[in-house]
C-alpha positions in Angstrom: 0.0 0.0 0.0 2.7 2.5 0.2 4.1 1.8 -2.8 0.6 2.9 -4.2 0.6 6.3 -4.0 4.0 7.7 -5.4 3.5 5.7 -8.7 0.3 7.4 -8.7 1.1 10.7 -8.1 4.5 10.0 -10.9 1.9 9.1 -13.4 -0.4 12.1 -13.2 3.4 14.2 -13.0 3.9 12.5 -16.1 0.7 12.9 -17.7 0.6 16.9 -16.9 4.0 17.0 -18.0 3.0 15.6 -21.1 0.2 18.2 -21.4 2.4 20.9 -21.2 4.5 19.6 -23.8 1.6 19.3 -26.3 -0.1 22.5 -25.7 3.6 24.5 -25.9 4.7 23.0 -28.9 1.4 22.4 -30.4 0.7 25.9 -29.9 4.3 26.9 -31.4 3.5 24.8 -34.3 0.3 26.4 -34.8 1.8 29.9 -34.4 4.0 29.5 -37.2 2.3 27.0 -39.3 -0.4 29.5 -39.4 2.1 32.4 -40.5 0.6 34.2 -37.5 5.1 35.1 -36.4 5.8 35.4 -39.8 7.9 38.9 -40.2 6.4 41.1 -43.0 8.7 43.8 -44.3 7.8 47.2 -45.5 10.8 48.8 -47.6 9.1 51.5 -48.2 7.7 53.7 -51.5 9.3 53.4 -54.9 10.9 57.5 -56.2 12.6 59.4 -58.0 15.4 61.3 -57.3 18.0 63.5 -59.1 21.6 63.4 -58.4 23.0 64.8 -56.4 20.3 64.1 -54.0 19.8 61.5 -51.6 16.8 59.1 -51.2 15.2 58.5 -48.0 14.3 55.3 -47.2 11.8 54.7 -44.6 11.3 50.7 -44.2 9.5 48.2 -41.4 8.7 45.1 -40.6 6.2 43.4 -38.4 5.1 40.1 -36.8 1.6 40.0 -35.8 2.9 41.5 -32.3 4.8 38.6 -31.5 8.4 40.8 -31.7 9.3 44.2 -30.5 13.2 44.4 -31.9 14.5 43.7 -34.9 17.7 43.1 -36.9 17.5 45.0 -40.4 20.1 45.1 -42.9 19.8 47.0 -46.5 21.4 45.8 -49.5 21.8 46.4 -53.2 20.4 44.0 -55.4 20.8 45.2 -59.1 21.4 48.7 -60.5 23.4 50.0 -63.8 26.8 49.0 -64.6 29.1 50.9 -62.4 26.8 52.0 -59.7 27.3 52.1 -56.4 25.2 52.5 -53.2 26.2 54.1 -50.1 23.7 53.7 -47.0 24.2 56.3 -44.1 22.7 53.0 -41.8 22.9 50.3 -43.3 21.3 48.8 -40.3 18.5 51.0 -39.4 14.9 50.7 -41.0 15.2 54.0 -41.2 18.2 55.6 -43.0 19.1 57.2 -46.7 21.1 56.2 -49.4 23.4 58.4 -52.3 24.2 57.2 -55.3 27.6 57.3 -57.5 25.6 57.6 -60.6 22.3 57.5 -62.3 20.3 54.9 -63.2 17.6 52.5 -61.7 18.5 50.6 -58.4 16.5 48.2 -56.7 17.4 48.4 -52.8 16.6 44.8 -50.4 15.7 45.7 -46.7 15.3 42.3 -44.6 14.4 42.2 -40.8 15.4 39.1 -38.6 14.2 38.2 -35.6 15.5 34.6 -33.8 15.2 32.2 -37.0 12.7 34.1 -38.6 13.2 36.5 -41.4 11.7 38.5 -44.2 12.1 41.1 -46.7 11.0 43.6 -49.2 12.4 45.5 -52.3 12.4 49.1 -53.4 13.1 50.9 -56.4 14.9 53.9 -56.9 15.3 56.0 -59.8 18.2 57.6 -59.7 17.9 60.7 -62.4 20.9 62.0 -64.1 20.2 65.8 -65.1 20.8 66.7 -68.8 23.9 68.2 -70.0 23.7 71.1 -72.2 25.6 72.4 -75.2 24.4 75.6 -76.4 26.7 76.3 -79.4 29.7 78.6 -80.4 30.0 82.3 -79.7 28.7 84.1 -82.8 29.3 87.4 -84.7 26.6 89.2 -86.8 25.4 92.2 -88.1 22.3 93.7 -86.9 20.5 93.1 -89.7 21.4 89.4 -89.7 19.6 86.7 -87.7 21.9 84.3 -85.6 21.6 80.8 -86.2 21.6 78.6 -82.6 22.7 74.8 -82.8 22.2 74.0 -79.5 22.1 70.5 -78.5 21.7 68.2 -75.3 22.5 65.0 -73.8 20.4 62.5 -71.2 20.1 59.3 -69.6 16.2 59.4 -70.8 15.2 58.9 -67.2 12.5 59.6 -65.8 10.2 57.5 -68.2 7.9 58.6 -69.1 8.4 61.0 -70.6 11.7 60.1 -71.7 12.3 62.9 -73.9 14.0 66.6 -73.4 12.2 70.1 -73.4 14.1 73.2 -74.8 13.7 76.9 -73.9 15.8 79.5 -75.3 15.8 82.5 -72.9 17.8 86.3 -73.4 20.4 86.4 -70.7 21.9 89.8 -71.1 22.1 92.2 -73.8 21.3 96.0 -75.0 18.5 94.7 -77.0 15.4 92.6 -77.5 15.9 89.5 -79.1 13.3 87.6 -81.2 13.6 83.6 -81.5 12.3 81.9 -84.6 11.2 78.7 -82.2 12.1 79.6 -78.4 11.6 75.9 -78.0 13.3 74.0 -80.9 17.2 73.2 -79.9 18.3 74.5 -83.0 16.9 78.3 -84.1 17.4 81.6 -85.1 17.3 85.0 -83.3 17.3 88.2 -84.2 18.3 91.7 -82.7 16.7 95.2 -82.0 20.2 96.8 -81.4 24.1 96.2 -81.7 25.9 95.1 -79.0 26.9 92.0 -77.0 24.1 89.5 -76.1 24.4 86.4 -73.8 21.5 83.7 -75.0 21.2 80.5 -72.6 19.7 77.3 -73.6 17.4 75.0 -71.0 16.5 71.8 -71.4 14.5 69.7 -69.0 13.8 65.9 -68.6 10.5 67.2 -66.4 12.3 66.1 -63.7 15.4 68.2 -63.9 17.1 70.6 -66.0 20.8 71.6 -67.4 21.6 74.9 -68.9 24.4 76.2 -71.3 24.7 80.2 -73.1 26.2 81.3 -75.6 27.9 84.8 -76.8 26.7 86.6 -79.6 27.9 89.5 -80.6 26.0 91.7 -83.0 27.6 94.8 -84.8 26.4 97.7 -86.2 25.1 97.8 -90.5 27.4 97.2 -92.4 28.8 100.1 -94.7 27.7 100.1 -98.2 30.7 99.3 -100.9 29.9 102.2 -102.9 30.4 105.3 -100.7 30.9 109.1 -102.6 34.2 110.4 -103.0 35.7 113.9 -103.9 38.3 113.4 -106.7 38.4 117.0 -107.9 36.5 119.2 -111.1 35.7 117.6 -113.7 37.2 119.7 -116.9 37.7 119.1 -120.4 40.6 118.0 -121.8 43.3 120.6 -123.2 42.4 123.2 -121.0 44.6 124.7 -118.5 
């Protein structure tokens, strides 16, 4: 009889024991079989931005509640051929990245937590502005219209539009100035008065804009080739 009652109470240890056991891990197992402590990451909005600028990246990540604190590490995953990222945190949800040149990137931020782990992808456009050439210096008469090559080069980002917008503008001079086509790279312009006139070209990608001038000098009218001259009477031949 007193061997009785410890194997009982052993057995009902046992049993409660095994309880526990099934309800922990069963409930584990249902936890993450569920998904309910999977970690969903937020990287953030994809944008634009022009060089030299920065982008600001504002990421997260969640599990249902389960975790407070998390590990996060950004990462490049593809961009154009010879660009390079550089993340002021590279560790902090939170944090901003420049860029060696332009192009579109495509940024990982992934959140850890024990053995779990997640992560999301961003893209960044990275816009190069347009580089101007407004032509050579120039040297007409007033009565003459200048001719304007102007021309520019771009990375065609953002797209759309993917295309360049040209404005010819007066910078400086004594005069009004008339453009043929303001907005056509290559025009003409013409001149109220001599003098010295500085003309800029603009051209914008509708995200941002370069800008070149040029010199143009405009003189005064020409003289005619035929001008009067004295040479003396006119008398008849023989006579003194």
């Amino acid at each position: 009889m007193t061997l009785k009652y410890p194997l009982s109470r052993n057995r009902c240890f046992r049993r409660r024991w095994t309880l526990a056991l099934f309800l922990f891990f069963g409930l584990s197992a249902t936890i993450f079989g569920q998904g309910l402590g999977q970690i969903t990451v937020n990287a953030g909005p994809d944008q634009t931005v022009t060089l030299p600028a920065t982008a600001t990246l504002d990421g997260s990540a969640d599990d249902g509640g389960i975790t407070t604190t998390f590990t996060y590490t950004w990462s490049l995953v593809n961009g154009p051929a010879g660009g390079n990222v550089s993340f002021s945190d590279p560790n902090a949800a939170h944090t901003t990245a420049a860029f060696s040149a332009g192009g579109v990137y495509t940024l990982r931020l992934t959140a850890t937590a024990d053995v779990r782990s997640g992560e999301d992808d961003v893209v960044i456009t990275v816009n190069q502005p347009p580089v101007v050439n407004a032509g050579p210096a120039a040297a007409i008469s007033l009565s003459d219209a200048a001719n304007l090559n102007g021309s520019a080069t771009d990375d065609g980002l953002p797209n759309p539009p993917g295309a360049l917008t040209y404005s010819w503008t007066a910078v400086s001079g004594p005069g009004a100035v008339t453009f043929a086509d303001a907005n056509a790279a290559s025009t003409t312009a013409t001149f109220s008065s001599a003098g010295n006139y500085t003309l800029r070209l603009t051209a914008s990608d509708s995200a941002s804009s370069g800008s070149a001038d040029a010199a143009v000098t405009v003189g005064g009218p020409l003289p005619s080739p035929w001008s009067d001259q004295d040479i003396g009477a006119v008398g008849r031949a023989g006579q003194a």
